[in-house]
Gaussian input, Z-matrix of N, CA and C with variables (Angstrom, degrees):
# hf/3-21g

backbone

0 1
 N
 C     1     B1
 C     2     B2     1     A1
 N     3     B3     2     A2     1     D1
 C     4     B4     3     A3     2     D2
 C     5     B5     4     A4     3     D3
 N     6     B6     5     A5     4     D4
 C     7     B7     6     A6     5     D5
 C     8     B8     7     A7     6     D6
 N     9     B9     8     A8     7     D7
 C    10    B10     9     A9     8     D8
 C    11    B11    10    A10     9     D9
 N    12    B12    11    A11    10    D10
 C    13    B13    12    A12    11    D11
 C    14    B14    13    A13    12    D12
 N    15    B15    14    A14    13    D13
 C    16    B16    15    A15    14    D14
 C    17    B17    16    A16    15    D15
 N    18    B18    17    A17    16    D16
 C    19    B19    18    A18    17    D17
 C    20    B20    19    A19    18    D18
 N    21    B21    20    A20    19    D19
 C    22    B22    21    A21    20    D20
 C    23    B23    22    A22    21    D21
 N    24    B24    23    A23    22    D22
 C    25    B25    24    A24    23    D23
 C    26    B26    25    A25    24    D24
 N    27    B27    26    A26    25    D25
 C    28    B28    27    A27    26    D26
 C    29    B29    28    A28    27    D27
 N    30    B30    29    A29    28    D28
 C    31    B31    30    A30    29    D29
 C    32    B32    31    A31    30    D30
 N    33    B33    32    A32    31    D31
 C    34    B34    33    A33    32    D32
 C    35    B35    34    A34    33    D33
 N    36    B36    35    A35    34    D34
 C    37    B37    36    A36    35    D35
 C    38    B38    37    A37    36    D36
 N    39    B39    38    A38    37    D37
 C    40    B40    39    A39    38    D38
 C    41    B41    40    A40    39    D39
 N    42    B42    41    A41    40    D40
 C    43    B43    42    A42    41    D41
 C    44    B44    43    A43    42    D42
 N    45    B45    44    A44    43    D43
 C    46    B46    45    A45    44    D44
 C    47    B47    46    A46    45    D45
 N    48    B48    47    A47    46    D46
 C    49    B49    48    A48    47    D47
 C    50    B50    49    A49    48    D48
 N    51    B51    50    A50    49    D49
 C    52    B52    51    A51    50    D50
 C    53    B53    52    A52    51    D51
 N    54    B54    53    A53    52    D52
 C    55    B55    54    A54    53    D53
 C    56    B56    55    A55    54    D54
 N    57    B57    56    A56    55    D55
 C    58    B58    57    A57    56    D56
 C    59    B59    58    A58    57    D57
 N    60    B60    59    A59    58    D58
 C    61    B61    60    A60    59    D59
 C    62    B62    61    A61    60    D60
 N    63    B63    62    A62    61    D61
 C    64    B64    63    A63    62    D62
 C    65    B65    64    A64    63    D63
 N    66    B66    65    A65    64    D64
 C    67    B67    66    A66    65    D65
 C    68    B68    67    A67    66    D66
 N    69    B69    68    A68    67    D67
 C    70    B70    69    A69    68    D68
 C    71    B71    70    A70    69    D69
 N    72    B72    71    A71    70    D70
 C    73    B73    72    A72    71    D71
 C    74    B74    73    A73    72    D72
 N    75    B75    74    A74    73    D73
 C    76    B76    75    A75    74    D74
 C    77    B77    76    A76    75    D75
 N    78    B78    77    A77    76    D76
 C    79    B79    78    A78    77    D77
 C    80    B80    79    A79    78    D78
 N    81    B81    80    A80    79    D79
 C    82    B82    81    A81    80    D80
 C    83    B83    82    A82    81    D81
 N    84    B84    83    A83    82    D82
 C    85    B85    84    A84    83    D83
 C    86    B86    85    A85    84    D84
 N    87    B87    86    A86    85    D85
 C    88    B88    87    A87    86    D86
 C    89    B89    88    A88    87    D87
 N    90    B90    89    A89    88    D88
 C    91    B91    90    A90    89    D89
 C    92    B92    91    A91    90    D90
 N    93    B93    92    A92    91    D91
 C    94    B94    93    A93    92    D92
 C    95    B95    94    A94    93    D93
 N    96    B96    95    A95    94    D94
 C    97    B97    96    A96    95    D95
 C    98    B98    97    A97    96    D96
 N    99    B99    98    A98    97    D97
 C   100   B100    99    A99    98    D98
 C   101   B101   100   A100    99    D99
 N   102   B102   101   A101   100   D100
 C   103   B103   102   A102   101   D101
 C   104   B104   103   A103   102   D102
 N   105   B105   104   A104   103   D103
 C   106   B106   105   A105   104   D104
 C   107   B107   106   A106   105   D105
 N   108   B108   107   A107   106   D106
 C   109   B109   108   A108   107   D107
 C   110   B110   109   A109   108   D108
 N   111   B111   110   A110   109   D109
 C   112   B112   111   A111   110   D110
 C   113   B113   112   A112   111   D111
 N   114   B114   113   A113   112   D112
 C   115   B115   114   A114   113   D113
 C   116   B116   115   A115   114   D114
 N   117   B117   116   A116   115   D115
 C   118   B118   117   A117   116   D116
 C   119   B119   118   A118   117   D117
 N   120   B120   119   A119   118   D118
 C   121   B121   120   A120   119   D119
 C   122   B122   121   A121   120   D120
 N   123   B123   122   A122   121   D121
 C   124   B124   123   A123   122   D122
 C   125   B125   124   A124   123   D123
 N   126   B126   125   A125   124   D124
 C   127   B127   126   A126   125   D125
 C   128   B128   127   A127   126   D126
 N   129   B129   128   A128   127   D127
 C   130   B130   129   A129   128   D128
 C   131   B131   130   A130   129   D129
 N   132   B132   131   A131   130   D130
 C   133   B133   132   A132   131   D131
 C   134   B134   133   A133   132   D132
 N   135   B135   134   A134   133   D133
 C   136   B136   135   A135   134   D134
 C   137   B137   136   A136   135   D135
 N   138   B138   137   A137   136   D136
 C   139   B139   138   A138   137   D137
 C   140   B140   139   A139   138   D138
 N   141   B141   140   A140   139   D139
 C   142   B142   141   A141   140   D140
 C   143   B143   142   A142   141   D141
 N   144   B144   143   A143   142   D142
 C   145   B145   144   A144   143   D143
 C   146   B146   145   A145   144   D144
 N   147   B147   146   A146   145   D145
 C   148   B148   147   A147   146   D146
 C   149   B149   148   A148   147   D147
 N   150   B150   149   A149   148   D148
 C   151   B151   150   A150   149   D149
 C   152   B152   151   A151   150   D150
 N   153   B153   152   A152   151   D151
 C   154   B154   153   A153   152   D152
 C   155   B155   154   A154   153   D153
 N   156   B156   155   A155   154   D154
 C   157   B157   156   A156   155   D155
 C   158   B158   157   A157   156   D156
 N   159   B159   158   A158   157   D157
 C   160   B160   159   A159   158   D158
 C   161   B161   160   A160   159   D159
 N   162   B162   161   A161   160   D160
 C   163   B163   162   A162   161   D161
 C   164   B164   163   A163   162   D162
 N   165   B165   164   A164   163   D163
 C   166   B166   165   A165   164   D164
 C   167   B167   166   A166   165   D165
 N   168   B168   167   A167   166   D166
 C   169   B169   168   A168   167   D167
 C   170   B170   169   A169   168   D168
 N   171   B171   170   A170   169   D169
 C   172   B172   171   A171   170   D170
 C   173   B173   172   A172   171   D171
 N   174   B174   173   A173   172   D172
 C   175   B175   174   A174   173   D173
 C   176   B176   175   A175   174   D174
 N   177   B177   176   A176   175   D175
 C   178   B178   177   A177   176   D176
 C   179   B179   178   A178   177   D177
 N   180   B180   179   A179   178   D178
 C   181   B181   180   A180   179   D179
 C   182   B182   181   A181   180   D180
 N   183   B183   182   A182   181   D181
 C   184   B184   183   A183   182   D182
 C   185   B185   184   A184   183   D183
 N   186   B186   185   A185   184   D184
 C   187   B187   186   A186   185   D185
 C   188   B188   187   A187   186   D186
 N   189   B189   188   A188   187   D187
 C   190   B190   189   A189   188   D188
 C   191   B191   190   A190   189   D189
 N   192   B192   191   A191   190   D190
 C   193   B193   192   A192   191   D191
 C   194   B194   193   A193   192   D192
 N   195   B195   194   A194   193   D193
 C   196   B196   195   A195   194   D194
 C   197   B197   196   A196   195   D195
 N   198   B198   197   A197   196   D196
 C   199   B199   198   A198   197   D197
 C   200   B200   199   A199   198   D198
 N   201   B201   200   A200   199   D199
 C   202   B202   201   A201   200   D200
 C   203   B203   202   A202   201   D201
 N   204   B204   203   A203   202   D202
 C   205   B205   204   A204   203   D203
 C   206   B206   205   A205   204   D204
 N   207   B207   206   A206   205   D205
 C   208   B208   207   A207   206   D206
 C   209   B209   208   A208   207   D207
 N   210   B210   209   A209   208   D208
 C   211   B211   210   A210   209   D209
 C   212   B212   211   A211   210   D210
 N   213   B213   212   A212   211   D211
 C   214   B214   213   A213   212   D212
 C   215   B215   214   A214   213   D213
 N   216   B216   215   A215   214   D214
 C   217   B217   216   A216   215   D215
 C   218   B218   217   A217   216   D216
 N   219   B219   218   A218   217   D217
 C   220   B220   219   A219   218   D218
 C   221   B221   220   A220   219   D219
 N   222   B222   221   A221   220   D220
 C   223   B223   222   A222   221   D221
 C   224   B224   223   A223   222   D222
 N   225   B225   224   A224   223   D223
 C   226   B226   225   A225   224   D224
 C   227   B227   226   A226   225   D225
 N   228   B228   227   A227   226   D226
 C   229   B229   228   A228   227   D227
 C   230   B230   229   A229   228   D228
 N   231   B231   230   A230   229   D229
 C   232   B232   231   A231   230   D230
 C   233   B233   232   A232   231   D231
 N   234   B234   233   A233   232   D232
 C   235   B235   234   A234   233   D233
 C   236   B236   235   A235   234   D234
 N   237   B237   236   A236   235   D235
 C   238   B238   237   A237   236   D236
 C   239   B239   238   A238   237   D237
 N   240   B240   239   A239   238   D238
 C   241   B241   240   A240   239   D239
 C   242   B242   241   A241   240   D240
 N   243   B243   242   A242   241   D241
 C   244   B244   243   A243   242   D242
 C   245   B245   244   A244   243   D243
 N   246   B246   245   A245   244   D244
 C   247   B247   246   A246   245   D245
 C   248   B248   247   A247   246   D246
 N   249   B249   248   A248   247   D247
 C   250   B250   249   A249   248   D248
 C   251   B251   250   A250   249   D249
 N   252   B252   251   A251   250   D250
 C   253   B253   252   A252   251   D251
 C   254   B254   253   A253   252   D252
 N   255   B255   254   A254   253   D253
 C   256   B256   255   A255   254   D254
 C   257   B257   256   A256   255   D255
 N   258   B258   257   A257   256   D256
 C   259   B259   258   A258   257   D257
 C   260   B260   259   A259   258   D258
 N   261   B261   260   A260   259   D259
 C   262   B262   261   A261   260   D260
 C   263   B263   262   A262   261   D261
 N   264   B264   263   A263   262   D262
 C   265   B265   264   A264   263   D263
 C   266   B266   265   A265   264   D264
 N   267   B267   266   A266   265   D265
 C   268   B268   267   A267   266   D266
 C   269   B269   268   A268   267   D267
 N   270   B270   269   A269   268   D268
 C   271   B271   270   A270   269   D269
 C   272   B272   271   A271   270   D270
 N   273   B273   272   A272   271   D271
 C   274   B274   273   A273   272   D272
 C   275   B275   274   A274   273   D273
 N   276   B276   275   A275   274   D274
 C   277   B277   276   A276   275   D275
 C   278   B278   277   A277   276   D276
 N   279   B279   278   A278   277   D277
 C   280   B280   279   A279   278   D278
 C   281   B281   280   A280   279   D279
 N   282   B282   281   A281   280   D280
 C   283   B283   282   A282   281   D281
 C   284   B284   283   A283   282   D282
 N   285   B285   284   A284   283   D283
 C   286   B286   285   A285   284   D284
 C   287   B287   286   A286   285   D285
 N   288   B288   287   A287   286   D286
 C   289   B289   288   A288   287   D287
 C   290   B290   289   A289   288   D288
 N   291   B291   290   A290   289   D289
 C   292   B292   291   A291   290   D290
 C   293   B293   292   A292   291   D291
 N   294   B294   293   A293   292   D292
 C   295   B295   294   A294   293   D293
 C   296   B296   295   A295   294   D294
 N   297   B297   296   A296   295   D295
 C   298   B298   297   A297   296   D296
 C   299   B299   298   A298   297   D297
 N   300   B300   299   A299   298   D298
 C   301   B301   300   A300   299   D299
 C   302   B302   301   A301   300   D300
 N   303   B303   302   A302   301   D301
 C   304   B304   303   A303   302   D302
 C   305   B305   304   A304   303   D303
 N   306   B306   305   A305   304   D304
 C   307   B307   306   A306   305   D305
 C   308   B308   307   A307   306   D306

   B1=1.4573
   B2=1.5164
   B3=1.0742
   B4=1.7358
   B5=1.7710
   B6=1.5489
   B7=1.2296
   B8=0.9343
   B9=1.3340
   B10=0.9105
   B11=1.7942
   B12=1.3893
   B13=0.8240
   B14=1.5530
   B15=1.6756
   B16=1.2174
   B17=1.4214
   B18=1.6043
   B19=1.7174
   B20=1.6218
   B21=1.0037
   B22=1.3577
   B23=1.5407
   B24=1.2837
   B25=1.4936
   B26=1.8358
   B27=1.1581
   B28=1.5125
   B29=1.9035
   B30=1.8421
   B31=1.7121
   B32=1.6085
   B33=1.0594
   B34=1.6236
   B35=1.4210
   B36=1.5747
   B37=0.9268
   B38=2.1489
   B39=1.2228
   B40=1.6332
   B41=1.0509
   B42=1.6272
   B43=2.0305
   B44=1.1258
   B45=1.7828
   B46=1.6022
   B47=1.6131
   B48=1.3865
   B49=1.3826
   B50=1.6047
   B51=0.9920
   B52=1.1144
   B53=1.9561
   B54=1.4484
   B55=1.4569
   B56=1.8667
   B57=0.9971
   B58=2.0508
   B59=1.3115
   B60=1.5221
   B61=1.9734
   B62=1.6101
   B63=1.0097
   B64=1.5901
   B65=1.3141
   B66=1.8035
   B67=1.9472
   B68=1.1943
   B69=1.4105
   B70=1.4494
   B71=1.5072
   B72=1.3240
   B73=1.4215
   B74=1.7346
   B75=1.3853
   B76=1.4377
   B77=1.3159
   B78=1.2825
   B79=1.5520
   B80=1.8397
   B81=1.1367
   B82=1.3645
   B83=1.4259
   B84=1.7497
   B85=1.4675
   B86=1.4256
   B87=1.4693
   B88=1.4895
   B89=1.9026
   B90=1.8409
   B91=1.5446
   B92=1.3357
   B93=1.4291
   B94=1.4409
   B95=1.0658
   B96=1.8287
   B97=1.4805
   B98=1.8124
   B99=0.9370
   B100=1.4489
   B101=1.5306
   B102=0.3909
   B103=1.6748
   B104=1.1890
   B105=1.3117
   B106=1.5267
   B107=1.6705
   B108=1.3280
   B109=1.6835
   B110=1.5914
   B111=1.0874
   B112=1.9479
   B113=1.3063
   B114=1.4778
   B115=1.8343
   B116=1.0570
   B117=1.4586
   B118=1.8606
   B119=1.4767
   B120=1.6036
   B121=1.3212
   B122=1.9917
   B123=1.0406
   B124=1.9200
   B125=1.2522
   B126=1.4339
   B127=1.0403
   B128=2.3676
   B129=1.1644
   B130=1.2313
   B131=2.0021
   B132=1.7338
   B133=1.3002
   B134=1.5014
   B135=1.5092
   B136=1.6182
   B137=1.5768
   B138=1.1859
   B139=1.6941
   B140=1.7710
   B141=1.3984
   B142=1.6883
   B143=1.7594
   B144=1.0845
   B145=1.4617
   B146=1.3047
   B147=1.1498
   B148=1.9001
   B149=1.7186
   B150=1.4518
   B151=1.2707
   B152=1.9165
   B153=0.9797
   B154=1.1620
   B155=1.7138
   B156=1.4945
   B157=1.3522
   B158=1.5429
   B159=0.7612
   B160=1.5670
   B161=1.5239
   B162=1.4385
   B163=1.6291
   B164=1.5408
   B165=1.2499
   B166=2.0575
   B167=1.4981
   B168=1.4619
   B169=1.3700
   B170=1.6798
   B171=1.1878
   B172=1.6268
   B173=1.7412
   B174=1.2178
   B175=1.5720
   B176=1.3938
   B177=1.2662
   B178=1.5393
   B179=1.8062
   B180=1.4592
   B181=1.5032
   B182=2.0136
   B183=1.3776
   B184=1.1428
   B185=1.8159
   B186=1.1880
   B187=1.3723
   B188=1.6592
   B189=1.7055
   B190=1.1897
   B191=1.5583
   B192=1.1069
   B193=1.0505
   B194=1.6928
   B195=1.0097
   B196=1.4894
   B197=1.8426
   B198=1.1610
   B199=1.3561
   B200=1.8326
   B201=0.7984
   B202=1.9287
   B203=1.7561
   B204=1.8521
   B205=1.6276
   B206=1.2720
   B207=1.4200
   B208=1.3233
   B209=1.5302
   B210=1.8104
   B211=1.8998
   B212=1.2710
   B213=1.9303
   B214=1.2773
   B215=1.2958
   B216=1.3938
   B217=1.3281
   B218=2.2407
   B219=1.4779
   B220=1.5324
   B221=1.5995
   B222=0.9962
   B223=1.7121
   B224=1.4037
   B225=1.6559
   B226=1.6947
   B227=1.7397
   B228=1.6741
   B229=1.7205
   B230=1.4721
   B231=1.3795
   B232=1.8684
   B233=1.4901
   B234=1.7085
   B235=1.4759
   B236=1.3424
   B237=1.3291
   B238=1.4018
   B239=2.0379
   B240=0.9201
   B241=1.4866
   B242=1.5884
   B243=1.2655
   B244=1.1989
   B245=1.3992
   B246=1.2208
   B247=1.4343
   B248=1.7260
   B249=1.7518
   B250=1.3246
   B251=1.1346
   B252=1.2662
   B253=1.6955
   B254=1.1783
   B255=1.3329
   B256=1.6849
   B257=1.4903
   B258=1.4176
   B259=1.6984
   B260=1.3366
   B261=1.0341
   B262=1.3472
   B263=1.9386
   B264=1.6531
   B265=1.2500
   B266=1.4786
   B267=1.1009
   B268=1.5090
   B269=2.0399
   B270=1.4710
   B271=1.3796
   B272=1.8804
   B273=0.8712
   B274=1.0519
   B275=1.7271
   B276=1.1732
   B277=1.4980
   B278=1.8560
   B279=1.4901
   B280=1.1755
   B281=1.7756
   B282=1.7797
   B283=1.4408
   B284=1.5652
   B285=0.8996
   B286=2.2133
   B287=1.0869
   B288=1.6657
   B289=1.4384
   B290=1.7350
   B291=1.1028
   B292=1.1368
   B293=1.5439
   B294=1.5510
   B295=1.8523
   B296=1.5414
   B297=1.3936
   B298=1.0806
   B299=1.7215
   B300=1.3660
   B301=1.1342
   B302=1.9028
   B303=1.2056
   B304=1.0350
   B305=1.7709
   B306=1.5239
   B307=1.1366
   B308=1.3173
   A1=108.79
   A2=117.32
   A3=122.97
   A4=98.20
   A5=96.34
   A6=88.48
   A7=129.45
   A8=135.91
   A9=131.32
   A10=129.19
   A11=127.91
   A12=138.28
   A13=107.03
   A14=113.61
   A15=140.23
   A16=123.32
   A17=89.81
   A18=96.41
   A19=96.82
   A20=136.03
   A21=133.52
   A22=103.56
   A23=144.60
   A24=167.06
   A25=104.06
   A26=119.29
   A27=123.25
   A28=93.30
   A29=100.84
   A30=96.44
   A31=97.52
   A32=81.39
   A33=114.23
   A34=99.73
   A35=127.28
   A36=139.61
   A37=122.11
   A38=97.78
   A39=112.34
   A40=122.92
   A41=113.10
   A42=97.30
   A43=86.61
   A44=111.15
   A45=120.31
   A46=87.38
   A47=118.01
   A48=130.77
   A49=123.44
   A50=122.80
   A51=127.52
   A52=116.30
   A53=96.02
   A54=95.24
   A55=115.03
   A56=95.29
   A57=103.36
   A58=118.37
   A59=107.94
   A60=118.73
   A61=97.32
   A62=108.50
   A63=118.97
   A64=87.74
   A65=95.62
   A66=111.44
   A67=112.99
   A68=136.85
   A69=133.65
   A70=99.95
   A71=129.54
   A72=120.37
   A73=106.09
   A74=124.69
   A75=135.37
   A76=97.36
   A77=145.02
   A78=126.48
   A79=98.39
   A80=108.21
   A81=103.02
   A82=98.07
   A83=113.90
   A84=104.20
   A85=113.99
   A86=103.17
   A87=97.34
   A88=85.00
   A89=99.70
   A90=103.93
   A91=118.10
   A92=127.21
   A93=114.11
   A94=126.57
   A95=94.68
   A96=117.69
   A97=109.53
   A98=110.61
   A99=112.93
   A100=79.20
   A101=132.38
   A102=129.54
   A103=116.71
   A104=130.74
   A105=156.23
   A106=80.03
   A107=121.16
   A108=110.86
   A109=113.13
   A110=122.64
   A111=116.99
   A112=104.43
   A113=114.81
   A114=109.92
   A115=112.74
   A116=101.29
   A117=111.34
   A118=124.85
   A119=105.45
   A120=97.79
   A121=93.41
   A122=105.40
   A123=95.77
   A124=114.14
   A125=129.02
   A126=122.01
   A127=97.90
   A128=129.22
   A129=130.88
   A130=74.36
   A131=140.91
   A132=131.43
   A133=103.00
   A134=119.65
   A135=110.17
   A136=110.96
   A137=116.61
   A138=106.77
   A139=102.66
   A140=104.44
   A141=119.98
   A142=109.50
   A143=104.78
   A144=107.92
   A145=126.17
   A146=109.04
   A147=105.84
   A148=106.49
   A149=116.27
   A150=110.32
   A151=96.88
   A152=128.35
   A153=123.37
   A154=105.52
   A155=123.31
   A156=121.80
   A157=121.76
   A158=127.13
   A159=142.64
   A160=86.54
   A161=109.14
   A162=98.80
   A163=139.21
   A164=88.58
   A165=112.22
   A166=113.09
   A167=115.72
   A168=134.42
   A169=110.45
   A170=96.76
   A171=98.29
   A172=135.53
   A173=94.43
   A174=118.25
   A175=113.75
   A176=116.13
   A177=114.08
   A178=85.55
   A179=99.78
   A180=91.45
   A181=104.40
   A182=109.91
   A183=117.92
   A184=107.99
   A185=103.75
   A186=112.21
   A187=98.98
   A188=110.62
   A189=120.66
   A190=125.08
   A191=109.04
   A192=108.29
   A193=136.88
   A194=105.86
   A195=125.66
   A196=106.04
   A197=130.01
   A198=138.00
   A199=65.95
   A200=139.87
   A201=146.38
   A202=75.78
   A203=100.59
   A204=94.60
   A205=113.08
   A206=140.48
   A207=134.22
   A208=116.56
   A209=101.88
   A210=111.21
   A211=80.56
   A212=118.40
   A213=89.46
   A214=152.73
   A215=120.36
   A216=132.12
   A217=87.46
   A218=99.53
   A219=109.37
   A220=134.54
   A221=129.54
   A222=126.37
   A223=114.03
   A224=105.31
   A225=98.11
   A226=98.12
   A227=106.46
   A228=122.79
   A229=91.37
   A230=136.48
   A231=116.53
   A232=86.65
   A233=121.63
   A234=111.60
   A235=80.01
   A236=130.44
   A237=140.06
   A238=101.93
   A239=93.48
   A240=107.89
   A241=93.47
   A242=107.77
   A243=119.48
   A244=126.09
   A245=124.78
   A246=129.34
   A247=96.05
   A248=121.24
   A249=97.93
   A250=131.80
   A251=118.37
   A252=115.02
   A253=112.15
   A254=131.72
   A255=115.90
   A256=107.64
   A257=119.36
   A258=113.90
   A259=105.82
   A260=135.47
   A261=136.07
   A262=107.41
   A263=127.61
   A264=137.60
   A265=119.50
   A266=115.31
   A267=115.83
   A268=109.02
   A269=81.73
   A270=99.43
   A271=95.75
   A272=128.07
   A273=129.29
   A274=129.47
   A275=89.47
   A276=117.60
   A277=112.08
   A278=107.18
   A279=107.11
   A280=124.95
   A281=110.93
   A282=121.37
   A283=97.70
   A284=114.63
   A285=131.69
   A286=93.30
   A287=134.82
   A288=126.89
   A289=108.38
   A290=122.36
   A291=100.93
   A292=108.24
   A293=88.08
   A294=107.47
   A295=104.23
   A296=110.57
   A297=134.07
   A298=125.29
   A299=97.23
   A300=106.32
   A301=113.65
   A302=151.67
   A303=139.26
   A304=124.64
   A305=109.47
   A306=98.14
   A307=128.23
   D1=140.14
   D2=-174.91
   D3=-86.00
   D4=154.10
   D5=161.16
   D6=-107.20
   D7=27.36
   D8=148.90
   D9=-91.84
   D10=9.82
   D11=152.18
   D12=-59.86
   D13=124.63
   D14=150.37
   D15=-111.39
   D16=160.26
   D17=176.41
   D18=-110.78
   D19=42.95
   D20=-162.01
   D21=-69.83
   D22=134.37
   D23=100.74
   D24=17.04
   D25=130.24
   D26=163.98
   D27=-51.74
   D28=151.31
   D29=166.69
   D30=-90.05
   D31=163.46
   D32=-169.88
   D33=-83.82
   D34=96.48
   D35=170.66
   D36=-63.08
   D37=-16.41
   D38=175.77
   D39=169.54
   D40=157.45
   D41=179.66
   D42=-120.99
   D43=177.28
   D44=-168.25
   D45=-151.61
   D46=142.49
   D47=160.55
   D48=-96.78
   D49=126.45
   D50=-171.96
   D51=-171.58
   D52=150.74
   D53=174.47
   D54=71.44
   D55=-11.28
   D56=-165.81
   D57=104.72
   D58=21.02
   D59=-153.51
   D60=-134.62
   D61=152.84
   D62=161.99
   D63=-105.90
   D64=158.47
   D65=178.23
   D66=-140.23
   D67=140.29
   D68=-170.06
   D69=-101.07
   D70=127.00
   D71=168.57
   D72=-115.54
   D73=129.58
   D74=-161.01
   D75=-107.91
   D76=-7.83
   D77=-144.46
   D78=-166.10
   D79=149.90
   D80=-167.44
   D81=-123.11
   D82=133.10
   D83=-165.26
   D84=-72.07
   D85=177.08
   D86=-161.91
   D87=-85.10
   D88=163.69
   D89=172.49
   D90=-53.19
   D91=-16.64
   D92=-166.87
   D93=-88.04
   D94=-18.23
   D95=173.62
   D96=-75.16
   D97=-22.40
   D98=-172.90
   D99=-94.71
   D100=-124.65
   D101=-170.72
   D102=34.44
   D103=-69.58
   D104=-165.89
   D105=-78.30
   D106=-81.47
   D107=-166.45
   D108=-37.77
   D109=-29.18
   D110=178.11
   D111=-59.41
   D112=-25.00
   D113=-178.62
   D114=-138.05
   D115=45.47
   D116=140.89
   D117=-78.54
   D118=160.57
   D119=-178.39
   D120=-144.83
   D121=125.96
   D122=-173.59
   D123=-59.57
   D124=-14.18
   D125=-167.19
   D126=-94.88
   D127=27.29
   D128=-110.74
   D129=-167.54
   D130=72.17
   D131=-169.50
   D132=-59.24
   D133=-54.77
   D134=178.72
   D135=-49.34
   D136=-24.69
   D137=-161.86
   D138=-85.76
   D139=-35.43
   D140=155.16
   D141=-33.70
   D142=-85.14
   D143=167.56
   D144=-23.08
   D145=-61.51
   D146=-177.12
   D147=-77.67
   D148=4.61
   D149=173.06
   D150=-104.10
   D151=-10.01
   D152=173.52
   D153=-94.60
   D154=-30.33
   D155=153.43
   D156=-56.53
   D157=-39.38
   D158=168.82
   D159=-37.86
   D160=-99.44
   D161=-165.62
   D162=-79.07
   D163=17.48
   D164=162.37
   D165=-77.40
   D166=-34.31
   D167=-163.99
   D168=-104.22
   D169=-32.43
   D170=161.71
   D171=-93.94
   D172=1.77
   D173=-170.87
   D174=-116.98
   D175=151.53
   D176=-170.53
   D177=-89.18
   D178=170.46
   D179=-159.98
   D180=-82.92
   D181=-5.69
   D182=-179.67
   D183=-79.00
   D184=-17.05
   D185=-165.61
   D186=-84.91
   D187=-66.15
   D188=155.15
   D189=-16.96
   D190=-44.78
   D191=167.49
   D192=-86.24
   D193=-26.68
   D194=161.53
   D195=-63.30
   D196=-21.62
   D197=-114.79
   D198=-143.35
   D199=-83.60
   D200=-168.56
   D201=-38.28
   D202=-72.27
   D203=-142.86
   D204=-65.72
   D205=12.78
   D206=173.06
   D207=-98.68
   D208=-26.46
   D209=176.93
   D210=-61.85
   D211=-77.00
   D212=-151.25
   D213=-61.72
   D214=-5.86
   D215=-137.00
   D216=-122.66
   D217=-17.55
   D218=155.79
   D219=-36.11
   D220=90.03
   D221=-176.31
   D222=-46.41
   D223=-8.60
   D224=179.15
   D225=-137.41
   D226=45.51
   D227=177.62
   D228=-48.44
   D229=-23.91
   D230=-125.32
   D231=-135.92
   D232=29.97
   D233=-163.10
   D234=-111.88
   D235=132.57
   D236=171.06
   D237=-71.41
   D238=-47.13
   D239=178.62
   D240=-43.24
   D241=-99.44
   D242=-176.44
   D243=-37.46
   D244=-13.21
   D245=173.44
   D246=-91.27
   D247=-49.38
   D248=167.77
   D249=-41.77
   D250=-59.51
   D251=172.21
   D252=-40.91
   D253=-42.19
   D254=-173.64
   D255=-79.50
   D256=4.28
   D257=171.53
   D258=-108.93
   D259=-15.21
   D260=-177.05
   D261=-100.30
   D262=-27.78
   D263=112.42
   D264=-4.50
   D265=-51.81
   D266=-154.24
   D267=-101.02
   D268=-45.55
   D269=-177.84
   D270=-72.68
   D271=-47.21
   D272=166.24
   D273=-29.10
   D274=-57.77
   D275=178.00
   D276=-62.13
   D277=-69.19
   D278=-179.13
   D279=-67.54
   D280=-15.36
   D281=-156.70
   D282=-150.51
   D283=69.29
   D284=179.69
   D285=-50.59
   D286=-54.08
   D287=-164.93
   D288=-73.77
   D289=-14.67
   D290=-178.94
   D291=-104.82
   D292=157.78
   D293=-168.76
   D294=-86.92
   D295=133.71
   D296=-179.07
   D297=-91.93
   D298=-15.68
   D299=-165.87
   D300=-122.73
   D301=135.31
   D302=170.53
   D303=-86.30
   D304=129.44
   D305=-174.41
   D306=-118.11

């Protein structure tokens, strides 16, 4: 075995709080995805989707998954509110320059 073979982890591009959890995000979404997320609306199933792509694509898939099983298993999984904050959290985290908020 060489030594220079590693098993090294993507770096951790940002963390996000949410749900009662810290979150590691590795990967920064692509622009098109941020794009499409400025004109989502939850009530809106495709626009649902690219917010559940959002943190599939920014998350290592172990994280993602840690990251599903804590929304769901959440007493307040179904709070639109509270799921915004964890996307605007996130987006936050990995992408500072971009605005989160509409004004």
């Amino acid at each position: 075995m060489s030594d220079t073979a590693t098993t090294d982890a993507p770096a951790v591009l940002g963390t996000f709080d949410a749900y009662d959890d810290t979150f590691s995000l590795v990967r920064k979404p692509p622009v098109l995805l941020i794009a499409g997320l400025s004109r989502t609306d939850t009530e809106d199933p495709a626009a649902v989707g690219m917010l559940y792509e959002f943190f599939e694509l920014t998350m290592t898939p172990a994280e993602f998954a840690r990251f599903r099983g804590v929304v769901y298993r959440h007493p307040s999984a179904d709070d639109p509110e509270l799921f915004g904050a964890a996307l605007r959290a996130a987006v936050e985290a990995v992408m500072p320059e971009t605005p989160t908020t509409r004004s």
